[in-house]
C-alpha positions as CSV (number, residue, x, y, z in Angstrom):
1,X,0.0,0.0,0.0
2,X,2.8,2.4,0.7
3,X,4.7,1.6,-2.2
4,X,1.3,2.5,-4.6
5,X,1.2,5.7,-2.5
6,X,4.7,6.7,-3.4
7,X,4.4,5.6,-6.8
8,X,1.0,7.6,-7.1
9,X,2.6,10.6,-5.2
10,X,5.5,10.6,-8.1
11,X,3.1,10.5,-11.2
12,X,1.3,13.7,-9.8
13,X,4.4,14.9,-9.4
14,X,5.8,14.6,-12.8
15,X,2.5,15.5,-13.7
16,X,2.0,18.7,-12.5
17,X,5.0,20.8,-13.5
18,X,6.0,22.7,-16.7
19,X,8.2,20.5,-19.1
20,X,11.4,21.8,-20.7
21,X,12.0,19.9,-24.8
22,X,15.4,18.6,-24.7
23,X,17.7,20.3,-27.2
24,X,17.2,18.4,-30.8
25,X,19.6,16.0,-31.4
26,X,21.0,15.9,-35.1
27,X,20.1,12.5,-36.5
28,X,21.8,9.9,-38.3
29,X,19.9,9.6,-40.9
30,X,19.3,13.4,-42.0
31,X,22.9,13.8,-41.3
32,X,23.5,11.1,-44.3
33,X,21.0,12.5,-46.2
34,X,22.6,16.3,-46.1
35,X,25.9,14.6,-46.5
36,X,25.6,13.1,-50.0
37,X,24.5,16.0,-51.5
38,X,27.8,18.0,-53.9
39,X,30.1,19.9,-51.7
40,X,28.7,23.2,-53.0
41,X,25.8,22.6,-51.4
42,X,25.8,24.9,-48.0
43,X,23.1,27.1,-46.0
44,X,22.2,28.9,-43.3
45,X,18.8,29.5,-41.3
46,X,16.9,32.2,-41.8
47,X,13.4,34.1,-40.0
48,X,11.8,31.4,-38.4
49,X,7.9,32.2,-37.5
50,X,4.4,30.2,-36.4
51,X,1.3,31.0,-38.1
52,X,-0.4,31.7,-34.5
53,X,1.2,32.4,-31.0
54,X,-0.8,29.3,-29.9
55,X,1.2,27.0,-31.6
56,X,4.1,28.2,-29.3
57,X,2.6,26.9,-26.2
58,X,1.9,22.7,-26.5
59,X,1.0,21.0,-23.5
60,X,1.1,17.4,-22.6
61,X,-1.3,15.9,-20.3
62,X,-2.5,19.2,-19.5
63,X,1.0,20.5,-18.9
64,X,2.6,23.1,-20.6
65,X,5.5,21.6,-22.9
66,X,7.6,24.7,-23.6
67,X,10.3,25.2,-26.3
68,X,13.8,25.7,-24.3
69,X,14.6,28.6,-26.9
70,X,12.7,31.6,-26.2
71,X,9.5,29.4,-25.4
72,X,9.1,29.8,-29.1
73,X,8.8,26.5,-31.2
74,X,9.7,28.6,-34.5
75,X,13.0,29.0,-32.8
76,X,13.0,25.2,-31.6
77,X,12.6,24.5,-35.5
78,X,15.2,26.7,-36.6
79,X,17.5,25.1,-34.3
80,X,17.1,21.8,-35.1
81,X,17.5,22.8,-39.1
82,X,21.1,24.4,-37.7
83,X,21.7,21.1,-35.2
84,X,21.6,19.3,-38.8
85,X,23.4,21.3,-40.9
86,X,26.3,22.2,-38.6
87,X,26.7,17.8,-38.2
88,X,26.9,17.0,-42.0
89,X,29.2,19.9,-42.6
90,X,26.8,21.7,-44.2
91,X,26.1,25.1,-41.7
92,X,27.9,28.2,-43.6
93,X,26.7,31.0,-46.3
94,X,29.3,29.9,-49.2
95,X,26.4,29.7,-51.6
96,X,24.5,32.7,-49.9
97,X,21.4,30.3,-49.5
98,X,19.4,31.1,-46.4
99,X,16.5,28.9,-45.3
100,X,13.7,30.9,-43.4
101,X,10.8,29.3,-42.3
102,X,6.9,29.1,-41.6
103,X,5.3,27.0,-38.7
104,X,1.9,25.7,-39.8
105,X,1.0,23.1,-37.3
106,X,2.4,22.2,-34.1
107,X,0.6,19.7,-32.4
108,X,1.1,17.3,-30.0
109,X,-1.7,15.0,-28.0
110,X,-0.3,12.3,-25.8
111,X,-4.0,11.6,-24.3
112,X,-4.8,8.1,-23.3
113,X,-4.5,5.9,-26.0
114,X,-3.4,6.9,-29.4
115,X,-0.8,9.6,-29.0
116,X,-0.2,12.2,-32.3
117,X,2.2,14.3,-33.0
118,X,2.3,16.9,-36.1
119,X,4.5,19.7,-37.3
120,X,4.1,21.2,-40.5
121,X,6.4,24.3,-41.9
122,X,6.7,25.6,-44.9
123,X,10.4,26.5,-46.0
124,X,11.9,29.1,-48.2
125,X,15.1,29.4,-49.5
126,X,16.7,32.8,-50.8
127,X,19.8,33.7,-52.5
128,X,21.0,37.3,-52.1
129,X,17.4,38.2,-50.7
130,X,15.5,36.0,-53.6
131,X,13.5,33.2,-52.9
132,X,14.5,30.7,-55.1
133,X,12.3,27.6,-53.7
134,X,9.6,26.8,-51.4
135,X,8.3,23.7,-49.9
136,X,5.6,22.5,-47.6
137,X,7.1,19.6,-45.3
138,X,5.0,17.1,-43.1
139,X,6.3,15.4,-39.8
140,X,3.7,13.1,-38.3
141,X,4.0,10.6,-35.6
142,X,1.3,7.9,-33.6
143,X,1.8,5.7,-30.7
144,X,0.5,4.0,-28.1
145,X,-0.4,6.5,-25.3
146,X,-0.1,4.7,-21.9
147,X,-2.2,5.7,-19.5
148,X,0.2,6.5,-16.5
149,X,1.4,9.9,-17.2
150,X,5.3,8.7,-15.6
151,X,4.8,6.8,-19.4
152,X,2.8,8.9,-21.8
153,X,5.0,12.2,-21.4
154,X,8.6,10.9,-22.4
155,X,6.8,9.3,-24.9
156,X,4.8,12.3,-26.3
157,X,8.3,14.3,-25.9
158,X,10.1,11.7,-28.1
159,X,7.3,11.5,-30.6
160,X,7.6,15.2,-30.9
161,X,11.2,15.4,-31.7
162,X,10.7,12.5,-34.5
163,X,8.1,14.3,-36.1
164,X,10.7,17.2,-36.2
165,X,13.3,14.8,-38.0
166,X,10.4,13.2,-40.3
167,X,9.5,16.6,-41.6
168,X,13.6,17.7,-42.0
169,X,14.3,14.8,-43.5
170,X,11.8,15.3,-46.2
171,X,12.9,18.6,-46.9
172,X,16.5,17.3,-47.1
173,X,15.4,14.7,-49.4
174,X,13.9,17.0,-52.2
175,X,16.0,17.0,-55.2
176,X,15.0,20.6,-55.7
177,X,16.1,21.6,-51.8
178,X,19.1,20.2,-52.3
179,X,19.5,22.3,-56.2
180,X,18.2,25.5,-54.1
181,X,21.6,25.3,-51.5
182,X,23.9,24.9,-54.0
């Protein structure tokens, strides 16, 4: 009975409080991606913005889920673009390409049972101020969503960050991206 207690007392405790996203992690497979492009292919990021305010502020479970750069998921995004191009050597303005983006959807549910997570942005790349290509790109993630909290929010916080690398690697992966940062 104690035990239950204690275990009970810690889920309403993890519960209850404001969670921090880790930094992104570059990822193996983007990285690989970015790295078989020609050597002349290089950028930087750009303006990163959301569509609505409210897509800055995700909860989990009822708690807030904040972005640890500026609270701001735009930023987040933007980060995680630089995170990949700095680990495949790719992070620099040799070509003068800058990649600015657009947050669509952000969206993450890690209710009971089928968790979701959802990030759409739409990216531009300029050259010398001239945009020069533009892409919609779609990160999507489901799981199972347990129903102890101690469970579900990792989880949700994982799913989160893979629908971040889903959606950069399919930007990465367009032949006309990878034309556009050359």
């Amino acid at each position: 009975m104690l035990a239950s207690l204690a275990i009970l007392s810690l889920s309403l405790m993890l519960t209850a409080c404001t969670a921090i996203a880790p930094a992104y992690q570059a990822t193996v497979d983007n990285v690989k991606i970015l790295q078989t492009m020609p050597d002349n292919a290089w950028a930087e990021p750009g303006h990163f913005s959301v569509v609505d305010e409210s897509m800055n502020q995700l909860r989990i479970r009822g708690n807030p889920y904040n972005s640890p750069f500026n609270n701001s998921y735009a930023e987040y995004i933007k980060e995680a673009l630089r995170a990949e191009l700095q680990s495949a050597g790719r992070l620099g303005n040799k070509t003068n390409a800058v990649i600015s983006g657009q947050v669509l959807k952000n969206d993450l549910d890690g209710s009971f049972g089928i968790g979701k997570a959802s990030v759409i942005v739409r990216f531009t790349v300029t050259k010398s101020g001239k945009p020069i290509y533009e892409k919609v790109a779609i990160g999507e993630t489901k799981w199972d969503s347990s129903l102890m909290a101690a469970l579900a929010i990792p989880d949700a916080q994982r799913n989160h960050a893979e629908a971040v690398k889903q959606m950069l690697g399919k930007l990465f992966a367009d032949p006309n991206f990878q034309k556009a940062i050359q």
